[in-house]
C-alpha positions as CSV (number, residue, x, y, z in Angstrom):
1,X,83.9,-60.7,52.6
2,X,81.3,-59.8,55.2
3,X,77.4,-60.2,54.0
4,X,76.4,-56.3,55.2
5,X,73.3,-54.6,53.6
6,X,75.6,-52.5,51.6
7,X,77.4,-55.5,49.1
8,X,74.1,-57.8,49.4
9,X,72.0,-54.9,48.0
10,X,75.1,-54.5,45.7
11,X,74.9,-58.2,44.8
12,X,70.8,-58.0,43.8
13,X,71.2,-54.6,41.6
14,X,74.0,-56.1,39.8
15,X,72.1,-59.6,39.7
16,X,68.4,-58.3,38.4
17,X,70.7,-55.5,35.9
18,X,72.5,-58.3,34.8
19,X,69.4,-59.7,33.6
20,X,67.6,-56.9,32.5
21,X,70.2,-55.2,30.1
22,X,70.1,-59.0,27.8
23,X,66.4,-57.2,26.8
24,X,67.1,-54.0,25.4
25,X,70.4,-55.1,24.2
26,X,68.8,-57.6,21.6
27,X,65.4,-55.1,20.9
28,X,66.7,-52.2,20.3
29,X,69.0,-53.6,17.3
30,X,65.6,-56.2,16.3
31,X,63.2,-52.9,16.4
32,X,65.4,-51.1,14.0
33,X,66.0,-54.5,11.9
34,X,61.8,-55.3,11.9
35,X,61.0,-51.2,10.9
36,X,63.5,-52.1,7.8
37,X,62.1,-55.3,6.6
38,X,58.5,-53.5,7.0
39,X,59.9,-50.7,4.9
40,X,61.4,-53.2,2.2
41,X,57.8,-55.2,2.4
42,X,56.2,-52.1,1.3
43,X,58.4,-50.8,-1.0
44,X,59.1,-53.9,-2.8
45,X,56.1,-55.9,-2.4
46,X,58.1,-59.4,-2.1
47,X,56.4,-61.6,0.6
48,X,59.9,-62.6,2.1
49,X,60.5,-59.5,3.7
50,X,57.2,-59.5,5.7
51,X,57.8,-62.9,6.5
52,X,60.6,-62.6,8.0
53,X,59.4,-59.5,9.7
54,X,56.8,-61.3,11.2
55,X,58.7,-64.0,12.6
56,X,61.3,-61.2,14.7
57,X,58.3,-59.4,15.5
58,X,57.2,-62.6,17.3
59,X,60.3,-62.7,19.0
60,X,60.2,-59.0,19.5
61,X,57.5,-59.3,21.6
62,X,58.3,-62.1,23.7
63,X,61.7,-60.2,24.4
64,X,60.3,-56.9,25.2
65,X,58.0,-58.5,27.7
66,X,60.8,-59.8,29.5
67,X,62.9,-56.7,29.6
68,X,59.9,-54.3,30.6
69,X,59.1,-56.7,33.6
70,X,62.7,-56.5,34.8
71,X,63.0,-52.9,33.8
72,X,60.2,-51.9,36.7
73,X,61.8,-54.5,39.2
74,X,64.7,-52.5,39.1
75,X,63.2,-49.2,39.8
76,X,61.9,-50.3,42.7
77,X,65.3,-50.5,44.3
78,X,65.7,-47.2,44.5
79,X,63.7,-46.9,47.2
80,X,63.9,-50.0,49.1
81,X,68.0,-50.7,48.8
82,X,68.9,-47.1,47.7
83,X,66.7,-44.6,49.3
84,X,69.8,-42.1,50.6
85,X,70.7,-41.9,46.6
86,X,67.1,-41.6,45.5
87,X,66.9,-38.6,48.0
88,X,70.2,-37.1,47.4
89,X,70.3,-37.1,43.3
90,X,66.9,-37.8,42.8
91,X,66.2,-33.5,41.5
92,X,68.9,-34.8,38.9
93,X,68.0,-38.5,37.9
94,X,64.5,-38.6,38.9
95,X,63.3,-36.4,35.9
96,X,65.6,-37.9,33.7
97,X,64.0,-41.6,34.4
98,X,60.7,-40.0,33.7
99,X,61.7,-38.5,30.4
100,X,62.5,-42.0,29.0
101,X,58.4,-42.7,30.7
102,X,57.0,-39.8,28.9
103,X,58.9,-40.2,25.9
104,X,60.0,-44.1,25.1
105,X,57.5,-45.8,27.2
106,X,54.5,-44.1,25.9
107,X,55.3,-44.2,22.1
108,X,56.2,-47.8,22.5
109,X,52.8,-48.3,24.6
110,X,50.8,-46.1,21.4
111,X,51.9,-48.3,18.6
112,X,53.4,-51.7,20.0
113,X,49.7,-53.0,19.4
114,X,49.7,-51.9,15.9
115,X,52.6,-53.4,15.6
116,X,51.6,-56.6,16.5
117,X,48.3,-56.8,16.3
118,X,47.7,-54.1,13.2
119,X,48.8,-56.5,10.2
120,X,46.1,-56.6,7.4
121,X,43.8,-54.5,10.1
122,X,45.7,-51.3,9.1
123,X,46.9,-50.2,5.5
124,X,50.9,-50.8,5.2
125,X,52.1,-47.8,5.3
126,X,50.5,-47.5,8.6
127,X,52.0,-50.7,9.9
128,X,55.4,-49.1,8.7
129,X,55.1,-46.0,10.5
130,X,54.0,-47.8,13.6
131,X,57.2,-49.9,13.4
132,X,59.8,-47.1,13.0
133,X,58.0,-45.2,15.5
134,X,58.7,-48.5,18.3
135,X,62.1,-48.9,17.1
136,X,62.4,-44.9,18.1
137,X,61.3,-45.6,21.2
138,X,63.6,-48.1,21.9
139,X,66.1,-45.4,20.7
140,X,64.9,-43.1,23.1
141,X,64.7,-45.2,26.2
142,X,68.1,-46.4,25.7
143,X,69.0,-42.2,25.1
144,X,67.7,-41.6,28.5
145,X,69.4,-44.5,30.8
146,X,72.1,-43.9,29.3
147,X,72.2,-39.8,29.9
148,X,71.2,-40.8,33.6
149,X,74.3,-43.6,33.7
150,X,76.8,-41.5,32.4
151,X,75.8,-38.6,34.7
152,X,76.7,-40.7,37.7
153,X,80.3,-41.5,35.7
154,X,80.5,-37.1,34.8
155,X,78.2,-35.5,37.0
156,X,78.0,-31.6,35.6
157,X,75.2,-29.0,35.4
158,X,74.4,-29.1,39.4
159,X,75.4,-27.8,43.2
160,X,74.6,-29.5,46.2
161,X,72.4,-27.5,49.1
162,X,72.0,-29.2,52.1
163,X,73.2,-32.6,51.2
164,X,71.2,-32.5,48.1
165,X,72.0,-32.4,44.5
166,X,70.4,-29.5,42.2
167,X,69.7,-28.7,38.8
168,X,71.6,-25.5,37.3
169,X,72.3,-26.5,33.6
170,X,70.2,-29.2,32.1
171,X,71.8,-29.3,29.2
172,X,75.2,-29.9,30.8
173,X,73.3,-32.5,32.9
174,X,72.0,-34.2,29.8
175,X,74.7,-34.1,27.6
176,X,77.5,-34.4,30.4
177,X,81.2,-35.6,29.2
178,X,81.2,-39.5,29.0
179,X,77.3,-39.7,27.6
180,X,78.0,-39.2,23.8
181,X,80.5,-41.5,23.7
182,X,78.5,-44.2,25.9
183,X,75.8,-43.8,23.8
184,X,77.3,-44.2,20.5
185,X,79.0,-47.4,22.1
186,X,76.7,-49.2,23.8
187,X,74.0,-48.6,20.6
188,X,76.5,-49.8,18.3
189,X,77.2,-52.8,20.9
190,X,73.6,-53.4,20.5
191,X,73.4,-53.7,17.0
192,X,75.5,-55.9,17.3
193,X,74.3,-58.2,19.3
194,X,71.1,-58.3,17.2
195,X,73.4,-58.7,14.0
196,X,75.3,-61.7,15.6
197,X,71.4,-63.0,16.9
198,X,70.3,-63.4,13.7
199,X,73.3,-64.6,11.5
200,X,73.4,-67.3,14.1
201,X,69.9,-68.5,13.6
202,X,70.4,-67.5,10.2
203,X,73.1,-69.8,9.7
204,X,71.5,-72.6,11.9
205,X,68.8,-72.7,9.3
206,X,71.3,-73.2,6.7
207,X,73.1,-75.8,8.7
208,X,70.0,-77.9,8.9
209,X,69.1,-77.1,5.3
210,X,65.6,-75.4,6.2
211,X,63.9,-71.6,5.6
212,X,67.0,-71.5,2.6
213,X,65.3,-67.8,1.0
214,X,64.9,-66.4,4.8
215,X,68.0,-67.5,6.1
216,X,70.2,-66.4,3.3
217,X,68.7,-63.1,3.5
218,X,69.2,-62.4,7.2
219,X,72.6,-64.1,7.2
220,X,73.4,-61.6,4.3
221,X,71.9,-59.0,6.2
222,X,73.2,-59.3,9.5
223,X,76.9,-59.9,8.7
224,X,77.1,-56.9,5.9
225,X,76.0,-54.3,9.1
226,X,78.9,-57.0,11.4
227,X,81.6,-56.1,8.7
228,X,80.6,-52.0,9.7
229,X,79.9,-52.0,12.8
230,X,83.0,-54.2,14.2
231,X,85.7,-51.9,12.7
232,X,83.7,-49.0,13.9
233,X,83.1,-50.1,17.4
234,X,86.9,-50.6,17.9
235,X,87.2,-46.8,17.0
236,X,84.3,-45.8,19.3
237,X,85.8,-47.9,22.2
238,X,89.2,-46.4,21.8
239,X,87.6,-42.9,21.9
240,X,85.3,-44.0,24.8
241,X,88.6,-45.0,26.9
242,X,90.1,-41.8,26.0
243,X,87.3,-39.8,27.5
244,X,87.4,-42.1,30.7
245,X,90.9,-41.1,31.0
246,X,90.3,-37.6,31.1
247,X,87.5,-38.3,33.3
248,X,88.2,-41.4,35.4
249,X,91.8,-42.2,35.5
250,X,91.8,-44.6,38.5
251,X,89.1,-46.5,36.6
252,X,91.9,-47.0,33.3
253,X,94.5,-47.8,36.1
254,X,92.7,-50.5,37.4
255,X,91.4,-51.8,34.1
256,X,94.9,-51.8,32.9
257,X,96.5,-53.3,35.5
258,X,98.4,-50.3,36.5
259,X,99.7,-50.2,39.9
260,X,102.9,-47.8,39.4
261,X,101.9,-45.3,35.8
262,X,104.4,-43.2,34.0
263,X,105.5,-42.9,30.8
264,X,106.5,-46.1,28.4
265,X,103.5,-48.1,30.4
266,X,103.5,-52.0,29.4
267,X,100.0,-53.0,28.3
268,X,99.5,-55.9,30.9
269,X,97.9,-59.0,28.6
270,X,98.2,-61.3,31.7
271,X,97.9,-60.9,35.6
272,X,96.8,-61.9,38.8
273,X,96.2,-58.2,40.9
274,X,97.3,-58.3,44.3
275,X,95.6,-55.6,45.7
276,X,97.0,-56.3,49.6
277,X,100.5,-56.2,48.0
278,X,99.9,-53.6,45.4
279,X,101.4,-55.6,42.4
280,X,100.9,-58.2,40.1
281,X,101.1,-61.2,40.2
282,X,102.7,-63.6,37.1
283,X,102.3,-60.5,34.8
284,X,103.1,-60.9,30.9
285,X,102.9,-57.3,29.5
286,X,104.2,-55.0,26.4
287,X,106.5,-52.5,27.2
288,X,105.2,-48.8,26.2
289,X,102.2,-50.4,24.4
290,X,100.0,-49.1,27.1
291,X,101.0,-45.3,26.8
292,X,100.9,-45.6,22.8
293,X,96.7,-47.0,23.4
294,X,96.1,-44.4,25.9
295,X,97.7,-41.2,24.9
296,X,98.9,-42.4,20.9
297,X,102.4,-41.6,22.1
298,X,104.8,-44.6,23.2
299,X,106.5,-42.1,25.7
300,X,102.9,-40.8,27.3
301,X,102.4,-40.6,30.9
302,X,99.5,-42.7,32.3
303,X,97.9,-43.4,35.4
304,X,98.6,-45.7,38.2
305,X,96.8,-47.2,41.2
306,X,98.8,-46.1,43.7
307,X,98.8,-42.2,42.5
308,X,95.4,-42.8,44.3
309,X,94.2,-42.9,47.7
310,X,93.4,-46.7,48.8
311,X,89.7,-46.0,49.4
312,X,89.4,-44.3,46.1
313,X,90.7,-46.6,44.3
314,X,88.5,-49.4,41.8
315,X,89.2,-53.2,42.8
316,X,91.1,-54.6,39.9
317,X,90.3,-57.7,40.5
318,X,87.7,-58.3,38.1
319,X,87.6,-55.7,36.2
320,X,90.7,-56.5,34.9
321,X,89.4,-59.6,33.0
322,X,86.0,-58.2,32.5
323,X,87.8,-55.7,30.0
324,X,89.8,-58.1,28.4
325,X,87.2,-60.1,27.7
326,X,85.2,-57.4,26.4
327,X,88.2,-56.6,24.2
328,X,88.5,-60.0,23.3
329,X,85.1,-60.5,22.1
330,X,85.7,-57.2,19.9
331,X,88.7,-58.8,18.0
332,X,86.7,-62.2,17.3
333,X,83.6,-60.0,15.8
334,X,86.7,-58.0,13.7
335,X,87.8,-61.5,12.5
336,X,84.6,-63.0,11.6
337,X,83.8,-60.1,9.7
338,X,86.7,-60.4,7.7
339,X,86.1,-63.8,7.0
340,X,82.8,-62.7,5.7
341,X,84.1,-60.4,3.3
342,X,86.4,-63.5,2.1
343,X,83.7,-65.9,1.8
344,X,81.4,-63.6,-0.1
345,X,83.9,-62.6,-2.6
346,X,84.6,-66.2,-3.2
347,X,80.8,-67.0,-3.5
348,X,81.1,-69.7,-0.2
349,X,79.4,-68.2,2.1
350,X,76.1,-69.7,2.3
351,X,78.2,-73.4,1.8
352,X,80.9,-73.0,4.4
353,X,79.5,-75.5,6.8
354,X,82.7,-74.5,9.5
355,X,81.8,-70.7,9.1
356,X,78.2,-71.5,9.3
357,X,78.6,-73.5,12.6
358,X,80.7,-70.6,14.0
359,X,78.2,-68.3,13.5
360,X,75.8,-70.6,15.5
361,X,78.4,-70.5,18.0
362,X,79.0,-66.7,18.6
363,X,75.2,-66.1,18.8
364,X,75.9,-64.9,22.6
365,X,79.1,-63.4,22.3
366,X,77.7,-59.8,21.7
367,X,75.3,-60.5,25.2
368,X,78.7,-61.6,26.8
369,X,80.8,-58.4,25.9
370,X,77.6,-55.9,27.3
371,X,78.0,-57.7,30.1
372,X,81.8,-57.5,30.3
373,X,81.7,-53.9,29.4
374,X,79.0,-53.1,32.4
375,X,80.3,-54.9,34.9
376,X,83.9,-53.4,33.9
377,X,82.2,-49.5,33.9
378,X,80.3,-49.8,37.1
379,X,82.3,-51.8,39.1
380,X,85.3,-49.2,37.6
381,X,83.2,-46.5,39.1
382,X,83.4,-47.9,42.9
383,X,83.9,-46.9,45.9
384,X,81.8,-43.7,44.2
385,X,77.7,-43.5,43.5
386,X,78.1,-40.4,41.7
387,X,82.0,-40.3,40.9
388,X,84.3,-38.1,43.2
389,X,80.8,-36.5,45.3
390,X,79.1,-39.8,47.1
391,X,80.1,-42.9,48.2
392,X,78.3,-46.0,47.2
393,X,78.1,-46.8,50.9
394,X,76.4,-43.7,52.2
395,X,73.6,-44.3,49.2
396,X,72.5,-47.3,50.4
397,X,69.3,-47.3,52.5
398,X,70.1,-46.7,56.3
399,X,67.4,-49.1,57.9
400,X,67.9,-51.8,55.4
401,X,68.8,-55.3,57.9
402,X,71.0,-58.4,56.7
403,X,68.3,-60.2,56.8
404,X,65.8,-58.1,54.8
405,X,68.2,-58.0,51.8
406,X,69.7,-61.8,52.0
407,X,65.6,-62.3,52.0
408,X,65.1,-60.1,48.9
409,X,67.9,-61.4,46.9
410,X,66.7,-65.2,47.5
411,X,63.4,-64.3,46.6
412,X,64.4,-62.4,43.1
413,X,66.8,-65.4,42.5
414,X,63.8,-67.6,42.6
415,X,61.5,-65.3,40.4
416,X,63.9,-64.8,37.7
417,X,64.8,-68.7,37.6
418,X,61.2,-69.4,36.9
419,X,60.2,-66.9,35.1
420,X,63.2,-66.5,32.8
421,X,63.5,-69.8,32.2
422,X,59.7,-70.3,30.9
423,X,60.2,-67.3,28.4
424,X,63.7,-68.5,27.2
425,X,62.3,-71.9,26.8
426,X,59.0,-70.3,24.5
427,X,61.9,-68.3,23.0
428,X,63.9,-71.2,22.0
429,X,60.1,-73.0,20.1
430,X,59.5,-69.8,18.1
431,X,62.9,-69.7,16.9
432,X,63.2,-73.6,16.4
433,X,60.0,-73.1,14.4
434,X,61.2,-70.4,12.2
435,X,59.4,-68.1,9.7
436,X,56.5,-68.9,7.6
437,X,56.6,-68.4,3.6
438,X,54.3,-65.4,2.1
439,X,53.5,-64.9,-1.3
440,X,55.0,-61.6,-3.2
441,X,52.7,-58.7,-4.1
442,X,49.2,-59.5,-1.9
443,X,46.8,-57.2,-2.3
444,X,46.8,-53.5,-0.4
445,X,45.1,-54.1,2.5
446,X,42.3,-51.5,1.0
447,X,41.6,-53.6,-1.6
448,X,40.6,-56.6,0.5
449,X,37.7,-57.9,1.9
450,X,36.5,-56.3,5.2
451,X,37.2,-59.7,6.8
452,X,40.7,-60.6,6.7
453,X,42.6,-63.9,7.3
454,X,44.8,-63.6,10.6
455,X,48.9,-62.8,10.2
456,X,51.5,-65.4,11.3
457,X,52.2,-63.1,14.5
458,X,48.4,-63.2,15.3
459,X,48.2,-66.5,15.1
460,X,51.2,-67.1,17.5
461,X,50.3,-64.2,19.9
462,X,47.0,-65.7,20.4
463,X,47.9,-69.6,20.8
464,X,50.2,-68.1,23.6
465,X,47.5,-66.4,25.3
């Protein structure tokens, strides 16, 4: 493979998005978890709640650093690596990037200080509202990217004019085919991946016989919303792949295995692709399993590579294993929240040392499977920008030299080793330090003295400064 401005710039979006999406994948889920502990604080009154609220708001904050750092890097690529996309689609994607500014960015920016700095400064209800309001911007911002995403997967609601793509329904823009369904997916794959986060450290607590109250609350917590979300995210995948075979059938082929199509299609399990020879390699498959999946019928007609031109056609090669591993992954969260159920019903789980130590272990496997599933949806969506109108290769920037982008990539490589590393290893002492314990029923803040003693989060954000 030939180093060419077009694959290196390729190479550092994928590289700096690969980072970036580990972010908002774990804050999104931890906003929403932090605005419910603040609710139960308040209505309740029991100091176990807002302790543990405290503690994810401290790694809240570290996280959302990271991922808003990241987040602009990447937006500056649209002009230096992919200025012919920027000016082609940019009177479609350009105000929808600015919505999520307008909308996420700027409630997040209001009441993230209350948030972390507001505790005993403002009454609780207050410190509530500022909490669900950030956990709705995180909703919002992930709205947004996603709408923008999935338009490049379903473009509809525009016409091109001189080489450039305009607006005629922005509705049918914002709400084009694949976005509902990628947004109920990848939210649910975000809760998630918080869920499995904090049952991990949950159970890691309980493994080393320390914080017993807070972890057996958040291991309670996290795995009850596991045992609803797995099941359910195994439905919202199905109907997700359903929509991209309506939508992108050459993507399904590929992602299947699928060189030849037609009815009774095996369901490849394993493969090597030959994509010179157009076959597989050592292939073990189902017969008909793969129709029955696709089209619920073991007689249905499916798509195959080769019913598409060669230069329209996804490389198999990796996405073929990305999926199954994001499939995988699905089926181990399905079987630890069964176990869950088992253990609860028998009154073990908080004693099942082996259970407890695989939660510890399958604290990254919800990151893993976002990965998985990205790199399997936008490497699925090549040789296409915007799917079936332009070509990844006339988006890139036309001046752009070898040199210039080898020189870039390096230099983010570097950055994100450094900087990355210092946050995860911060990351890694907060959590090792865990939450502090809080007495039930304080006073309102009202009530109190105008000069109040500094929160847990305080105290941490300000030894880090």
């Amino acid at each position: 493979m030939e180093l060419d401005p077009l694959i290196l710039s390729r190479i550092q979006f994928a590289f700096t998005i690969s980072f970036h999406i580990l972010f908002p994948s774990f804050t999104v889920g931890l906003a929403c978890w932090i605005a419910l502990l603040e609710a139960l604080w308040v209505g309740t009154g029991k100091g176990i709640y807002r302790s543990l609220s405290e503690f994810w708001t401290r790694i809240f904050a570290l996280s959302f650093g990271l991922g808003v750092v990241s987040g602009i890097v990447m937006s500056y690529q649209f002009g230096t690596n992919w200025s012919r996309w920027s000016d082609t689609v940019g009177n479609v994607l350009g105000p929808l990037i600015q919505y999520e500014v307008v909308t996420a960015f700027f409630l997040e920016a209001a009441f993230l200080g209350i948030l972390l700095f507001g505790r005993d400064r403002v009454p609780r209800g207050i410190h509530l509202m500022a909490a669900c309001l950030v956990a709705l911007g995180t909703l919002l911002s992930s709205f947004w990217i996603l709408s923008a995403n999935s338009w490049m997967h379903t473009p509809a609601g525009f016409e091109i004019r001189d080489g450039r793509y305009f607006v005629t329904d922005w509705w049918q823009v914002v709400f084009n085919p694949s976005f509902p369904y990628r947004l109920a997916h990848m939210v649910t794959a975000m809760f998630l991946t918080t869920s499995f986060v904090v049952a991990g450290i949950s159970a890691f607590y309980l493994l080393k016989r320390r914080h017993l109250d807070h972890a057996k609350l958040g291991l309670g917590m996290a795995l009850g919303l596991i045992t609803v979300l797995a099941p359910l995210q195994i439905f919202l995948g199905d109907e997700h792949g359903l929509n991209t075979l309506e939508y992108q059938p050459a993507k399904i082929a590929a992602m299947e295995g699928n060189w030849e199509g037609g009815p009774r299609a095996p369901l490849v399990l394993f493969a090597i692709p030959d994509v010179k020879a157009e076959t597989n390699h050592l292939e073990i498959g189902i017969p008909a399993l793969s129709s029955l999946i696709l089209t619920h019928d073991f007689n249905g007609t499916v798509p195959g590579l080769k019913q598409f031109p060669a230069d329209e056609r996804p490389d198999p090669r990796i996405i073929f294993w990305t999926f199954r591993l994001m499939v995988g992954i699905g089926l181990l969260m399905l079987t630890v929240a069964a176990v869950h159920l088992v253990l609860r019903f028998r009154g073990r789980l908080f004693t099942s040392d082996w259970f407890l130590r695989v939660l510890v272990g399958c604290m990254p496997i919800g990151f893993v499977a976002i990965l998985a599933g990205w790199f399997t949806t936008e490497i699925g969506r090549q040789p296409w920008a915007v799917y079936g109108h332009l070509r990844t290769a006339d988006a890139v920037t036309p001046s752009l030299t070898t040199e210039a982008a080898l020189i870039s990539l390096l230099s983010f490589v570097v950055a994100y080793t450094i900087i990355y590393g210092a946050g995860t290893y911060y990351l890694i002492r907060l959590l090792r330090t865990g939450p502090t314990h809080i007495h039930d029923a304080p006073q309102p803040p009202e009530a109190q003295s105008p000069k109040r003693p500094l929160s847990a989060t305080d105290q941490s954000l300000e030894a880090a400064e």
